[in-house]
C-alpha distance (Angstrom), angle and dihedral (degrees) to the residues before:
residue distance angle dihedral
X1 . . .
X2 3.94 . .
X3 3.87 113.8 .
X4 4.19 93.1 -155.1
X5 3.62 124.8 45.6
X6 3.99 116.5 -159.2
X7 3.86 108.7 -152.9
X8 3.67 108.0 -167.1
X9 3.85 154.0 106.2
X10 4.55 102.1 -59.8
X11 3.40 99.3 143.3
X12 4.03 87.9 -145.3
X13 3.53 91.4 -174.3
X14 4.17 95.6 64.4
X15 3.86 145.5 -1.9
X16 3.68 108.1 -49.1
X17 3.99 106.1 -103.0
X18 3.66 108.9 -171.3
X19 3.87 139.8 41.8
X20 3.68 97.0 -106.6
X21 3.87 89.1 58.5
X22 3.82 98.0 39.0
X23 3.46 90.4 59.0
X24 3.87 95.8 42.0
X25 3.84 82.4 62.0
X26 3.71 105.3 44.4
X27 3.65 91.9 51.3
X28 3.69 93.0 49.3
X29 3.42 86.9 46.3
X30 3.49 95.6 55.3
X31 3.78 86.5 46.8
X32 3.82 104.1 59.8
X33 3.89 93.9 45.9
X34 3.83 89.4 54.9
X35 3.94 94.9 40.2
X36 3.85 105.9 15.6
X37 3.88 128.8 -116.4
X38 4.05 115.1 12.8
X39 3.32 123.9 -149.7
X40 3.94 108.0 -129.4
X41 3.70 130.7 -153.5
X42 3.67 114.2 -172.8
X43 3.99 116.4 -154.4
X44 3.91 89.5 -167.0
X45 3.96 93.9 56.4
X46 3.79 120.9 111.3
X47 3.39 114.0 -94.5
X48 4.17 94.8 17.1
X49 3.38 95.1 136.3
X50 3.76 89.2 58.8
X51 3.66 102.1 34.8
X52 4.05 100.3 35.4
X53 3.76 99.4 76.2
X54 3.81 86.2 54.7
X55 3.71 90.7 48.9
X56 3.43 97.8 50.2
X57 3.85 96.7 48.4
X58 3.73 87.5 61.1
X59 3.33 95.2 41.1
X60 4.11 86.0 65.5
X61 4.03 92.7 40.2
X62 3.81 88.2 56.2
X63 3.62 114.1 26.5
X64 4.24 139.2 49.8
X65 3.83 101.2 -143.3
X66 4.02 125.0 49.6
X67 3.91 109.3 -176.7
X68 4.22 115.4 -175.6
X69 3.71 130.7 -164.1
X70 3.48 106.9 -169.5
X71 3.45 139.7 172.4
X72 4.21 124.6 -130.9
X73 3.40 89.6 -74.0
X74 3.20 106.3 34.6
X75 3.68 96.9 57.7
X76 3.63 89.2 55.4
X77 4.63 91.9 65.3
X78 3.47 92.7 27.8
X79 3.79 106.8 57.8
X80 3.63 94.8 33.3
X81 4.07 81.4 43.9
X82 3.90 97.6 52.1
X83 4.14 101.6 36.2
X84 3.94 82.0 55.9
X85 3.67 89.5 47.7
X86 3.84 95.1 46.7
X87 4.16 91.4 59.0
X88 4.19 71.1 82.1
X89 3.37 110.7 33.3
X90 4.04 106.9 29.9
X91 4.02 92.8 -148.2
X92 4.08 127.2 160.0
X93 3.32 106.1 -98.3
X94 4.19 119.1 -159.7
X95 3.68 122.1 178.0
X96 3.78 109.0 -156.9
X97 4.35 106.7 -159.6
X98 3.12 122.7 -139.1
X99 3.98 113.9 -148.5
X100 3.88 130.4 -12.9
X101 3.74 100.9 -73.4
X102 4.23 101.1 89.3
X103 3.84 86.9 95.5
X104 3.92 94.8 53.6
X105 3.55 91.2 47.3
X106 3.74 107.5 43.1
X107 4.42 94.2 75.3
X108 3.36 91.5 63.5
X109 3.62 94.1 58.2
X110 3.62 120.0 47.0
X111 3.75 87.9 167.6
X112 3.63 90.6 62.1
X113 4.16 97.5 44.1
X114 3.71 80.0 55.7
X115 3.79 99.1 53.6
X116 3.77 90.1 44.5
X117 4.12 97.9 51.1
X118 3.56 69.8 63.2
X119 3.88 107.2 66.2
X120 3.94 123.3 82.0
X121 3.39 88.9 -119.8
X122 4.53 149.4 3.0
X123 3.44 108.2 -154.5
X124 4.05 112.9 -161.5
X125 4.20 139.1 -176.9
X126 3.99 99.9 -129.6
X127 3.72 138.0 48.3
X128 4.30 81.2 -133.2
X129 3.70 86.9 67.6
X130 3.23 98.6 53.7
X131 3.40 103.1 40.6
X132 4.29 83.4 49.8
X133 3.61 86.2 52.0
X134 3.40 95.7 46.3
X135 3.70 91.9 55.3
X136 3.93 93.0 58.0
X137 4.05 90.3 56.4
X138 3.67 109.9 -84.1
X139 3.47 127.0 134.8
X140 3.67 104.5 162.6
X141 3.93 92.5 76.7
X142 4.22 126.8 104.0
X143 3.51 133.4 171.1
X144 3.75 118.9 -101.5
X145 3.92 110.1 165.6
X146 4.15 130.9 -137.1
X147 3.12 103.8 -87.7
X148 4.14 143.5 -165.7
X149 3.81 127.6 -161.5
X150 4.55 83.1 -135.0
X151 3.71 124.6 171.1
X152 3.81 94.4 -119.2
X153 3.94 110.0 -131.2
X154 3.92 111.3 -126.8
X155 3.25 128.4 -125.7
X156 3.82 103.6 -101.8
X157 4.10 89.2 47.9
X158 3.73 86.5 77.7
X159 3.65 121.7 105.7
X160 4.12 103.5 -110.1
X161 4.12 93.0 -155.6
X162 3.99 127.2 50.7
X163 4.21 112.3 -176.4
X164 4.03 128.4 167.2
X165 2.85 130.3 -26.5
X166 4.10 99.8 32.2
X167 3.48 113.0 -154.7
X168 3.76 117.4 -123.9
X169 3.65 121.3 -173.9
X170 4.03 139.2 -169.1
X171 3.65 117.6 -144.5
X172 3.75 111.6 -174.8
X173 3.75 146.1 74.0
X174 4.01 110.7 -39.0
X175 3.72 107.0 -121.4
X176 3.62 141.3 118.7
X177 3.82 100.5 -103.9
X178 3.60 88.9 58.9
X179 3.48 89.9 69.4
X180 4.15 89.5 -120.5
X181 3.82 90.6 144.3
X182 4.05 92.8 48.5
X183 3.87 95.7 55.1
X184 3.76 85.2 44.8
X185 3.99 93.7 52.4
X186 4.01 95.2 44.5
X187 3.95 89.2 47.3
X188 3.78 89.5 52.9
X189 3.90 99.3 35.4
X190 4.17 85.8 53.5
X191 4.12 93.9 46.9
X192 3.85 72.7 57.2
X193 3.51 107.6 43.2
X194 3.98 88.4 53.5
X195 3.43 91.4 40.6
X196 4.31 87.0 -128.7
X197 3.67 135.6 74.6
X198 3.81 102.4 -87.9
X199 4.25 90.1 157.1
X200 3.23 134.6 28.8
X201 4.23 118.8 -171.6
X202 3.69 125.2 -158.4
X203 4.11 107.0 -166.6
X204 3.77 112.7 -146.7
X205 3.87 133.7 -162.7
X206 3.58 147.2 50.5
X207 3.82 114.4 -45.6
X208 3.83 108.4 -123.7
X209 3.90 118.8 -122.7
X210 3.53 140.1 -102.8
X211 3.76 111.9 12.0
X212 3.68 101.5 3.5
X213 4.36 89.5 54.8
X214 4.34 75.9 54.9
X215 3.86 88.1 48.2
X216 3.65 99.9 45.5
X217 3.87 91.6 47.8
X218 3.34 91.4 49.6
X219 4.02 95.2 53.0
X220 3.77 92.3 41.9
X221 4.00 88.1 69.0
X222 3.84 89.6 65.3
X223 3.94 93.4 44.5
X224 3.43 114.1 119.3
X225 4.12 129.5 -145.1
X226 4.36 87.3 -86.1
X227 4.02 87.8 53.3
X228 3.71 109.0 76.3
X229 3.88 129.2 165.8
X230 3.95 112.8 -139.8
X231 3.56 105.8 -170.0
X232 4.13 126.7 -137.6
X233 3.80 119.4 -20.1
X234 3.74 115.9 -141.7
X235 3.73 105.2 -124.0
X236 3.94 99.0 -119.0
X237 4.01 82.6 54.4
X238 3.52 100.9 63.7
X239 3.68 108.0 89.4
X240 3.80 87.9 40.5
X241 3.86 89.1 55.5
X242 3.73 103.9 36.6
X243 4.03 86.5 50.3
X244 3.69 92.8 78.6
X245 3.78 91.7 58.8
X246 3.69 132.5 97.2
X247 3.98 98.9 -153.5
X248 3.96 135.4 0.1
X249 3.91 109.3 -133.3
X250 3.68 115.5 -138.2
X251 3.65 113.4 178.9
X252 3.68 100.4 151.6
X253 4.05 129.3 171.2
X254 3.68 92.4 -149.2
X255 3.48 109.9 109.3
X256 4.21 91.8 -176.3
X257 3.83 94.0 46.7
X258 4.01 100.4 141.8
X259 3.96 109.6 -170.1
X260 3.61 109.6 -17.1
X261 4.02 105.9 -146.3
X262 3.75 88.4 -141.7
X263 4.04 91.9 69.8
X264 3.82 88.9 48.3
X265 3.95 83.2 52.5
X266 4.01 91.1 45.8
X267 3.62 98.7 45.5
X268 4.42 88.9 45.1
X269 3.83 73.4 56.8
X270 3.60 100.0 51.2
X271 3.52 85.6 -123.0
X272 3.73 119.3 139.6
X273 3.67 128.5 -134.0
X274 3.81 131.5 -125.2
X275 3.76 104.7 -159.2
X276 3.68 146.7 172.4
X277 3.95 111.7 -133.5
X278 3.67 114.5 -102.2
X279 3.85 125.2 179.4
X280 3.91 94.7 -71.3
X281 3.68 101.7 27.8
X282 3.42 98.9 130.0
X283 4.01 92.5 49.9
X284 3.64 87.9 64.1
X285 3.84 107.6 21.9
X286 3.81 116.5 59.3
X287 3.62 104.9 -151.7
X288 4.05 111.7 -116.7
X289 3.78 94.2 -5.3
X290 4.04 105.4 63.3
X291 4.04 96.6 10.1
X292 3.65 153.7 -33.5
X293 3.47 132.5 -94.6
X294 3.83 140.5 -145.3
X295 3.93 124.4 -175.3
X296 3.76 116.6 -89.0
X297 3.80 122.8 -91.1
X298 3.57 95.4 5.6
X299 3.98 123.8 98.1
X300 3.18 102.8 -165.3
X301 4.13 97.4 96.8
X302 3.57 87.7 37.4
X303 3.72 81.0 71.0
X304 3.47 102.6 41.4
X305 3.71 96.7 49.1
X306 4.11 93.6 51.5
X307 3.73 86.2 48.0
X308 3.98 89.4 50.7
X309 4.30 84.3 53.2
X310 4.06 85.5 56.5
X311 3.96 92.5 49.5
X312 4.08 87.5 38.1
X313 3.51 126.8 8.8
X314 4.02 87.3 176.9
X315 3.81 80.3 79.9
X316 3.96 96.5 72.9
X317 3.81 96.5 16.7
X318 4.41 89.6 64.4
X319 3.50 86.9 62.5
X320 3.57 106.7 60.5
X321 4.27 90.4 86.4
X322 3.97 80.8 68.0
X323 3.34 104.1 49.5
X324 3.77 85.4 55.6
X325 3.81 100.8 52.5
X326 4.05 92.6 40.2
X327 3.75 93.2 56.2
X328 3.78 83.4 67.5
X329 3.57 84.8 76.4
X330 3.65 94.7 60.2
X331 3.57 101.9 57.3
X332 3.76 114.2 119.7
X333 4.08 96.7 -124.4
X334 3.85 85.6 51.8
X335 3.74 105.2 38.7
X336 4.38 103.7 42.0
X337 3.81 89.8 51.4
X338 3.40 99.4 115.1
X339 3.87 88.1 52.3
X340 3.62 87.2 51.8
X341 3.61 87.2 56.6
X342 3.63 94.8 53.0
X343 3.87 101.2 54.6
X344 3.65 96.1 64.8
């Protein structure tokens, strides 16, 4: 009989695709080899809507500590779902967020604030969360980052000499809104510009459904011969792959990203990042010494910063030495202490 229950997003039935269910696994993961068997309720299995209320009531007859990962939605039912259930049962209750949206969300729904001044504890990625959280009354919140249990590279594994053209890479989901198509533009407009192939970019990960699969097609036909799409990455290959790189580009449009599991992945690389600024930026980019930075939604120092790499390549290449030491941070046994803490 398992004394935690996980409920999130495993995908038990096949390799974990996205973030939210990466994550879901590593921490439960890091879980069961601290307290022995978990028990696991997956919000992507068939049937879940059916089967998870079920799940979760015997998950509170049977166990002490209930820890959910949900999506928007998700959080809505399940918090409201679980504080009613614990007028019964009297369990710890730890909410686990995925992403930097919680603080956007939460004025809408009072109902839900309620429910979560509730739970023992709200674990989020960023320092900006929990100071935003913070400011709307909540004092059961700490930071425990994304994490990634990543063979760090050592220092002597990284390549000592970088010449034309560098090799920049992306390494997430393939859609629109994570700016995929606007590295790919710049790389090609530059090759252009200096009339030779100063970057190449090889685009990894799974290519989201539906319209974005239509999207992606659609820019591949304009790709030239230094645009090249990679496919999926097993997740014990990432370090290995990223290694050969001389920058990660991370041009998202997601203002409310938290910790994006493909920096922790770059940095166990020693592979800097080139990044626009979303809401917690500077909790996960050190300015100078892991990556640089342009301002969000606009291009324009995008631009200027690749065209600094041509003039200097020192200017990316110095930072590699950070990237190493910060991915410390990001190790599982480092990172979910504070959870640790909590399930006594």
């Amino acid at each position: 009989m398992s004394r935690i229950c996980v409920c999130g997003a495993f995908r038990l039935w096949d390799v974990p695709k996205g973030g939210q269910e990466v994550k879901t696994c590593i921490l439960t993961d890091a879980l069961e080899a601290k307290y022995g068997k978990i028990y696991r309720v997956d919000t992507l299995a068939k049937n879940s809507r059916f089967l998870m209320p079920f799940q979760l009531v015997w998950a509170m007859m049977t166990g002490k500590d209930i820890i959910i990962l949900p999506a928007h939605n998700g959080l809505v039912v399940l918090s409201k779902f679980l504080t009613l259930l614990n007028t019964i049962f009297d369990r710890r209750l730890h909410y686990s967020v995925i992403g930097g949206w919680l603080q956007d969300l939460l004025p809408e729904h009072p109902d839900v604030i309620k429910a979560l001044h509730k739970f023992t504890s709200i674990y989020v990625e960023t320092q900006t969360m929990m100071d935003a959280l913070q400011k709307l009354g909540f004092t059961n919140v700490c930071v425990v980052p994304n994490c990634k249990p990543l063979s760090i590279l050592k220092r002597g594994q990284m390549p000592k000499m970088y010449t034309e053209p560098y090799k920049l890479v992306t390494f997430s989901r393939v859609t629109e809104k994570k700016g995929i198509g606007t590295a790919a533009d710049l790389v090609m407009k530059l090759n252009e510009k200096y009339d030779r192939e100063v970057f190449t970019l090889d685009i990894y990960g799974p290519v989201d459904p539906g319209e974005d699969k239509g999207w992606f097609a659609e820019q591949q036909k304009h790709f030239t011969g230094a645009i090249t799409y990679k496919g999926n990455v097993p997740f014990n290959k990432s370090v290995e792959i990223l290694s050969g790189y001389f920058a990660l580009l991370f041009p998202t449009q997601y203002y409310t990203e938290g910790i994006p599991g493909t920096i922790i992945d770059s940095y166990a690389a020693g592979v800097p990042v080139i990044s626009a600024r979303w809401k917690s930026y500077a909790d996960v980019v050190i300015e100078g010494v892991t990556g640089l930075g342009y301002e969000f939604n606009t291009n324009v120092d995008f631009e200027r910063i690749l065209e600094s790499i041509v003039a200097d390549p020192s200017i990316v290449a110095r930072l590699k030495d950070g990237c190493i030491k910060k991915a410390e941070d990001f190790l599982p046994e480092n990172a979910i202490k504070p959870l640790f803490e909590r399930i006594k």
